[in-house]
C-alpha positions as CSV (number, residue, x, y, z in Angstrom):
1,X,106.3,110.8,107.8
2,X,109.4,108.1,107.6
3,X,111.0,108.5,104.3
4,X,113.3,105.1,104.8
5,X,115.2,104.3,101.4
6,X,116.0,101.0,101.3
7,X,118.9,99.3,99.2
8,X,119.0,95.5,98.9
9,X,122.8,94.5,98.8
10,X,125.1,91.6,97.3
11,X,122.9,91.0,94.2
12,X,124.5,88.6,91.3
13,X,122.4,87.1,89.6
14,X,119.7,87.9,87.0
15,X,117.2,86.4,89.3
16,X,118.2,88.1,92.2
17,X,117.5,91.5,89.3
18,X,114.1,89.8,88.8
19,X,113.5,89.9,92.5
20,X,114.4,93.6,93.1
21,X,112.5,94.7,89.7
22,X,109.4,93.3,91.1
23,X,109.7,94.5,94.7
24,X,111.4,98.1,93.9
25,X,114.0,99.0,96.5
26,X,115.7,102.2,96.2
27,X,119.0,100.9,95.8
28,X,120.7,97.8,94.4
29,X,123.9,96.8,95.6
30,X,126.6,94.9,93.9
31,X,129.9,93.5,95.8
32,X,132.5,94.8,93.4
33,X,135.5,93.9,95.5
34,X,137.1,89.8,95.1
35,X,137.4,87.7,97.1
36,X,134.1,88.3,98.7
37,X,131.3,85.2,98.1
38,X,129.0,87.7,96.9
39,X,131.6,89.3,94.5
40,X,131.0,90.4,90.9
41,X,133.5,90.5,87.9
42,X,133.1,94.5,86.6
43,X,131.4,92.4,82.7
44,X,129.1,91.1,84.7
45,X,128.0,93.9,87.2
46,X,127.5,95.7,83.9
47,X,125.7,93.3,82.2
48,X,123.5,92.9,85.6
49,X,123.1,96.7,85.6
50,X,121.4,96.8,82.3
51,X,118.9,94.9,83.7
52,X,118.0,97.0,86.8
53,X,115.1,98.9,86.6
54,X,116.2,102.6,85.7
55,X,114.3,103.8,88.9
56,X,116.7,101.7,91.1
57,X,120.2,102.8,91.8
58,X,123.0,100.9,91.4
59,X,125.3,101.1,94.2
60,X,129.3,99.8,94.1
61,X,131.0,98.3,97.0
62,X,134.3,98.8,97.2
63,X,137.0,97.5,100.0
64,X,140.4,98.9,99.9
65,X,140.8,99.2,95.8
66,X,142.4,102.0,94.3
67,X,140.0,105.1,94.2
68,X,140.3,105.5,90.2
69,X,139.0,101.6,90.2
70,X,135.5,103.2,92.1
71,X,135.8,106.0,90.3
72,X,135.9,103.7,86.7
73,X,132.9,101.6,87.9
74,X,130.9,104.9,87.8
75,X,132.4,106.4,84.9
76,X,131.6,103.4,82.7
77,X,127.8,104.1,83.9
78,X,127.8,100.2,85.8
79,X,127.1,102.7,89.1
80,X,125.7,105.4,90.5
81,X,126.9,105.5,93.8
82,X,130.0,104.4,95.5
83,X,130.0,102.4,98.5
84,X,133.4,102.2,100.8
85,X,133.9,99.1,102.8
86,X,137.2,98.9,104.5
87,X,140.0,101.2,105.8
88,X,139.3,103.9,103.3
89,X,140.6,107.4,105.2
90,X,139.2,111.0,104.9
91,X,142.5,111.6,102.6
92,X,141.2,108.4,100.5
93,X,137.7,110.3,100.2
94,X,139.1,113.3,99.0
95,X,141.4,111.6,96.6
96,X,138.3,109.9,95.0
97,X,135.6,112.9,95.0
98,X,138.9,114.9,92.9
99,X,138.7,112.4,90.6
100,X,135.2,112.1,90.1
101,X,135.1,115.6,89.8
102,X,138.2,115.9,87.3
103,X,135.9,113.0,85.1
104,X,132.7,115.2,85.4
105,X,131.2,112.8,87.7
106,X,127.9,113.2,90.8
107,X,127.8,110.5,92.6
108,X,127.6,109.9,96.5
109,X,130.2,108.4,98.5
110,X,129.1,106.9,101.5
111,X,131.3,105.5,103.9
112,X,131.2,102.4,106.1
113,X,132.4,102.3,109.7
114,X,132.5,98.9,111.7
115,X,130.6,99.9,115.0
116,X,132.2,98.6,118.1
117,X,132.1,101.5,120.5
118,X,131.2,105.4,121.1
119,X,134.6,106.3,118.9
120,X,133.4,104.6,116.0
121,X,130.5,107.2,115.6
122,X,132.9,109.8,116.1
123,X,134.3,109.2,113.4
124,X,131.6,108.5,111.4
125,X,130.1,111.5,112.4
126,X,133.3,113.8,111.1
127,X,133.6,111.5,107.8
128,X,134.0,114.0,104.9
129,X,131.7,111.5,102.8
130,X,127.8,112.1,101.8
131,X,126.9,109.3,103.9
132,X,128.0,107.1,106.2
133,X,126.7,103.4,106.7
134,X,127.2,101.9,110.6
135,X,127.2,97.9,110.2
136,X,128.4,96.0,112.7
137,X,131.2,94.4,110.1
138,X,132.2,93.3,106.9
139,X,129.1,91.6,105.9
140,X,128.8,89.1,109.4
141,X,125.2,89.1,109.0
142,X,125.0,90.4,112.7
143,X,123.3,93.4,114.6
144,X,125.9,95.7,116.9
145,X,124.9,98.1,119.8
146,X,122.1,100.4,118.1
147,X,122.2,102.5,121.7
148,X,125.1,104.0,120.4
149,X,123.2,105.8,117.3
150,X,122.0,107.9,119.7
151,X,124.5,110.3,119.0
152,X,125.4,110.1,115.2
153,X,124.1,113.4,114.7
154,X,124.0,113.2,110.8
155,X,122.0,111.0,108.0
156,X,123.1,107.2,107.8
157,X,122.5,104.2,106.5
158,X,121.3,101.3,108.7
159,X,123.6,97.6,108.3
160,X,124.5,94.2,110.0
161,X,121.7,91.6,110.9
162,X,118.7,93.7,109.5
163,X,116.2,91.5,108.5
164,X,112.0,90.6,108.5
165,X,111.4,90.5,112.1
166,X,113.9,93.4,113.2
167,X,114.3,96.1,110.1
168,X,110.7,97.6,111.5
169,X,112.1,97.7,114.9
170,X,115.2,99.3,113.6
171,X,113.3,102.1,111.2
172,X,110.6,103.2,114.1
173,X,113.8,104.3,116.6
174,X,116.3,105.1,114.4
175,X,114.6,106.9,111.4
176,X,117.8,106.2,109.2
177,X,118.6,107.3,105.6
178,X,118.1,104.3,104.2
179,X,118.7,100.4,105.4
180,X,121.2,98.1,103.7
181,X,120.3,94.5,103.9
182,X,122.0,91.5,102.4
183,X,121.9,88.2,104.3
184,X,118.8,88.9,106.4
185,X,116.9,88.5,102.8
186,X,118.5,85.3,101.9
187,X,117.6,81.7,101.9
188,X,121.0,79.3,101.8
189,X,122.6,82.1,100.7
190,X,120.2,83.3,97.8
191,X,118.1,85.9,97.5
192,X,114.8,85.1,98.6
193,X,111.7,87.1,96.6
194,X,109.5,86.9,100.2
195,X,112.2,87.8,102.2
196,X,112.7,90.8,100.1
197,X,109.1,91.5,99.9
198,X,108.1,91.6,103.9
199,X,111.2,93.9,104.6
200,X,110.4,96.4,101.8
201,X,106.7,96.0,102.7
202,X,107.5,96.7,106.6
203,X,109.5,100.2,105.7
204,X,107.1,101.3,103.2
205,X,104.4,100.5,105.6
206,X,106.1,102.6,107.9
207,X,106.0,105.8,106.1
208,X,102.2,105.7,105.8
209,X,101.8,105.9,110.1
């Protein structure tokens, strides 16, 4: 049986909470890191957050901020996993999992590597975090090379281009932890409720072949 989480990513509005309370992904994701479009100020990712459904974790993104800034974010309860975007290195993980640890914190840390070529899941593969996320780049909206997943060797999470007509594709070969989608459920650049609905139907669907 597949046992595909699924985490719907760059939510900021209280519809876009409406949309992912009715359709129950695993995860929620909330850009925490300026100047992104889809960014969130930290009063309103809280204020979003006590929204979410309870059974839905909230998942931070972070790109090359100070690890007690992440490690705030989950301290203050506004998340309950920590998402790294952008040149964070394995002495950057360690720094942040001490923290956490010193503030009596759980929470995953997964890890996002841009995948370009057969090094990239090297490193991926030897990342010290709980998870690591493949995406073809810093939200581009676009597939990369799924041949080289091959060889991963370790859970991950599933990014870049996912959407309706390939994220079944994509969960049938690869089997990943869980897949990330943003764009690929948006309509000019909003969430869009059916959008959300066929991909979370499609993986579901999957884990009752």
């Amino acid at each position: 049986m597949n046992n595909t989480k699924i985490k719907i990513c760059g939510l900021r509005t209280e519809e876009d909470i409406r949309i992912v309370n009715t359709y129950r992904p695993d995860f929620a994701g909330f850009i925490l890191a300026p100047p992104f479009k889809r960014y969130v100020p930290k009063e309103k990712a809280a204020q979003l957050r006590t929204l979410l459904d309870p059974a839905i974790r909230a998942v931070g993104v972070f790109v090359d901020q100070e690890p007690e800034t992440a490690a705030g974010y989950a301290a203050d309860g506004i998340i309950q996993a920590i998402q790294l975007h952008g040149g964070e290195d394995e002495q950057y993980i360690h720094t942040l999992r001490k923290i956490l640890v010193f503030k009596g914190i759980t929470v995953p840390i997964i890890k996002a590597f841009k995948v370009r070529n057969e090094a990239d899941i090297v490193r991926a593969r030897g990342s010290a975090a709980d998870y690591v996320l493949l995406d073809n780049g810093a939200g581009t909206g676009e597939t990369f090379d799924w041949s080289l997943i091959r060889d991963i060797g370790r859970p991950f999470l599933l990014a870049g281009g996912l959407k309706p007509e390939n994220v079944e594709d994509a969960v049938r070969r690869f089997r990943p932890f869980a897949v990330d989608i943003s764009s690929g459920v948006e309509t000019d650049g909003h969430k869009d409720a059916a959008k959300v609905a066929q991909c979370i139907d499609k993986v579901r669907n999957l884990q009752e072949d």
